[in-house]
N, C-alpha and C positions, 0 to 999 in steps of 0.2 A: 580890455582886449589885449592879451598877450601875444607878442610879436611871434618869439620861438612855437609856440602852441598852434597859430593857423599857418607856419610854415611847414610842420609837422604832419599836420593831418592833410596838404596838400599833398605835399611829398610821399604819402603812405598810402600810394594808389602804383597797381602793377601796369597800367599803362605808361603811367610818366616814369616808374622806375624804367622799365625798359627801355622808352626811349633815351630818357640819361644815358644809362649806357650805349646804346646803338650811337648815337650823337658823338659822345663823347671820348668813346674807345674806339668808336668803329664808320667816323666820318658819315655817319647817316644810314648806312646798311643794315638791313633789318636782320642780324645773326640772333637777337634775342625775341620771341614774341612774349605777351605781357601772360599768357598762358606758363610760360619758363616759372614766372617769376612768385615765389611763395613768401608770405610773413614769415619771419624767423621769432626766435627769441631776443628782446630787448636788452639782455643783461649781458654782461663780460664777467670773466672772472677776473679779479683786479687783484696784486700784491703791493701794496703800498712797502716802502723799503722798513721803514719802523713797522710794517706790521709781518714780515717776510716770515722771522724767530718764531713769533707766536703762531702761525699757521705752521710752521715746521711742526712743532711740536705737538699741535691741538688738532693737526688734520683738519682744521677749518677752511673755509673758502672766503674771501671778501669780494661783494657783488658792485658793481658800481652801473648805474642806469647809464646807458646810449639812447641815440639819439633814432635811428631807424637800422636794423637790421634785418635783410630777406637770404632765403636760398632763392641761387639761380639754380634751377634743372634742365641741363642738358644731358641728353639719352639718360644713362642708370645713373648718371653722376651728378653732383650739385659745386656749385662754391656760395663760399657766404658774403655780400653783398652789404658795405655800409654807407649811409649817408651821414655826414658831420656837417651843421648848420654852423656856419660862424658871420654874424655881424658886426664882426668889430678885430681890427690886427691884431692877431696872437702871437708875437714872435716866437715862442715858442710850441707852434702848434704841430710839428713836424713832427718835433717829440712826442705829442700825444696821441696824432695820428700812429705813429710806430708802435706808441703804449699800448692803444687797442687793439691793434693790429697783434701784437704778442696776447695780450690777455686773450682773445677770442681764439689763439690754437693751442694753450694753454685751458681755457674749459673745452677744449675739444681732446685732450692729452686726460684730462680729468675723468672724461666721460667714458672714454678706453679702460684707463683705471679702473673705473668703476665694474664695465664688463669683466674685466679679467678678476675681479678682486669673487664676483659672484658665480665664474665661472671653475675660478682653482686650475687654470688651465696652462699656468705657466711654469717652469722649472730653472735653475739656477739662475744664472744673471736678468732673465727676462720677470721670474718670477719680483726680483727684487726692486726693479724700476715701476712693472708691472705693466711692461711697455714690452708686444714682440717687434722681431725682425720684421715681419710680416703688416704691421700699422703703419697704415698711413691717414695722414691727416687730410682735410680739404684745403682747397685756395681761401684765402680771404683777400678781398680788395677794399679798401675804403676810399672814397671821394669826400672831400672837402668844398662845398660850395659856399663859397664867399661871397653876400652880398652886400658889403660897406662900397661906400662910394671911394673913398681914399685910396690908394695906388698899394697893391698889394707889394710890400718892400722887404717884408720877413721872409725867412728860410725856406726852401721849399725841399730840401736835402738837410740830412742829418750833417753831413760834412760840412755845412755852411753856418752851420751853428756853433760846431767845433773851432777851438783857438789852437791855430796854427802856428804862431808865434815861435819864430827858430826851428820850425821843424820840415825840414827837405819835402820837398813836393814828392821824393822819390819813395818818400816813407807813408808815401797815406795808403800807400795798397793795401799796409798792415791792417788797416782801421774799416771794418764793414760801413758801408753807405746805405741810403733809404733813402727813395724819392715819393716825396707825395705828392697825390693826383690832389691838382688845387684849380676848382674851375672859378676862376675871378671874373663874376659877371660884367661886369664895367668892360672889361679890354676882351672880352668873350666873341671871337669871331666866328664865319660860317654855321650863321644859325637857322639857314635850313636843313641843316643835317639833323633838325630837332622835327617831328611831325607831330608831338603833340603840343598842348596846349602852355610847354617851355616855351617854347619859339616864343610864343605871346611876352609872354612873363619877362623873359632874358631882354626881349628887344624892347618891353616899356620900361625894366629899370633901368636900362642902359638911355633914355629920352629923359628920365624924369627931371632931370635939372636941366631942362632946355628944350625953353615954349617954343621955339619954332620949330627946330625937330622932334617937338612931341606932338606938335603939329600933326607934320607931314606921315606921322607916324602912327595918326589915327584915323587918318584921310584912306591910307594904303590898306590899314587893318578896320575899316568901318564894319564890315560886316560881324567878325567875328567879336569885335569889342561892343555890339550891341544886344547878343548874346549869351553874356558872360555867365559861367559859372558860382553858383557862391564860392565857393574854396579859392580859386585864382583871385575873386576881387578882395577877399579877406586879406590875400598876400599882398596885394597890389595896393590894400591901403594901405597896410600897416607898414612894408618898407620905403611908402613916399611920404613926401615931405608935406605932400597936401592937404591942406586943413580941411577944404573939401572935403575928398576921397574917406578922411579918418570919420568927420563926421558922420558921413552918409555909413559908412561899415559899423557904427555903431547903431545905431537903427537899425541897420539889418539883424544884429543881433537878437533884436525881439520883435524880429518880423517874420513870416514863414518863408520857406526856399521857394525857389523861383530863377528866372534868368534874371542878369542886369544888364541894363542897358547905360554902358560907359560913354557914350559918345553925346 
């Protein structure tokens, strides 16, 4: 049973993507409904620095697989939407988050390219970028959800990564900043602003190392934890510690769908 693999296909439903967002950006308010939200393409365009030269010259693209990307659609418009799963402290994950965040309006910059390269439609300096005045790119957002148990203590700003060492507080305006959205489920509050079946999820990792508030915490949520979905209980063995839970999710494996009853 691979952990990243049934957090993946939990996470790759447009109901709980939207509520993530509604939850998350929008303290519970239902701005996005799961109608909004469409599968995108999994891929990024990626420039590795040694490989920058060679794509200069070769007009190649280098792909690098993601983890969930969707369009949101609002009225004639969209943005692209991604989820980043991490189980374990990345100190440098802010970086990466920013990485993909470039790569994705970078193959969106490529794909323009592309239009104008088959359309002939540009002249002097526009022709030559292959980029007009007139282009524009969509939003992209990405979320990072964290679900290691250990105190999320890494960056969550490009700037805090950066070594400041001798250099005037007055001088960092020179220097562009990035904030990543990092939802660290452990310290993860106000989780009824979550209506789908997150809320579940969030509040039993947050119990899992302590039987008496996991208790109390299936006492409150009886009904719906006897219930269960295959997908949430997949997630919910594989991030606990419970030799239980693992067991029983391996069986499930070569058992047919159905509800489960956790309690």
């Amino acid at each position: 049973m691979k952990q990243d693999v049934n957090e993946k296909y939990y996470l790759n439903d447009r109901y709980r993507i939207a509520d993530l967002l509604n939850g998350y950006f929008f303290q519970g308010n239902q701005y996005i409904s799961p109608k909004d939200v469409e599968e995108g393409n999994p891929q990024l365009i990626y420039l590795p620095e040694e490989q920058a030269l060679k794509v200069v010259k070769n007009r190649k693209l280098v792909f690098e697989e993601h983890d969930l990307l969707h369009k949101i659609i609002h009225g004639a418009n969209y943005f692209v939407f991604s989820v980043e799963e991490q189980n374990y402290l990345d100190p440098s994950m802010v970086l990466r988050s920013l990485d993909y965040t470039v790569g994705q309006y970078m193959k969106q910059r490529h794909e323009i390219q592309k239009m104008h390269d088959g359309k002939k439609d540009l002249k002097a300096d526009e022709y030559v970028s292959k980029f007009s005045l007139e282009d524009l790119l969509k939003p992209v957002a990405i979320v990072v959800i964290y679900f290691g148990d250990d105190e999320w203590c890494g960056a969550r700003t490009l700037h805090e990564l950066l070594d400041w060492t001798d250099i005037p507080d007055e001088w960092k305006n020179m220097f562009a900043d990035y904030r990543m959205h990092l939802i660290e489920v452990q310290k993860l509050g106000n989780l009824e602003w979550f209506h789908s079946d997150l809320r579940l999820l969030f509040g039993f990792l947050q119990c899992k190392n302590d039987k008496e508030t996991m208790t109390r915490f299936i006492e409150e949520n009886q009904q719906e934890l006897s219930e269960l979905s295959e997908d949430i209980f997949m997630v919910m063995a594989s991030l606990s510690k419970s030799n239980q839970l693992k067991v029983l999710a391996i069986e499930r494996e070569h058992q047919g769908k159905g509800k489960i009853n956790m309690c």
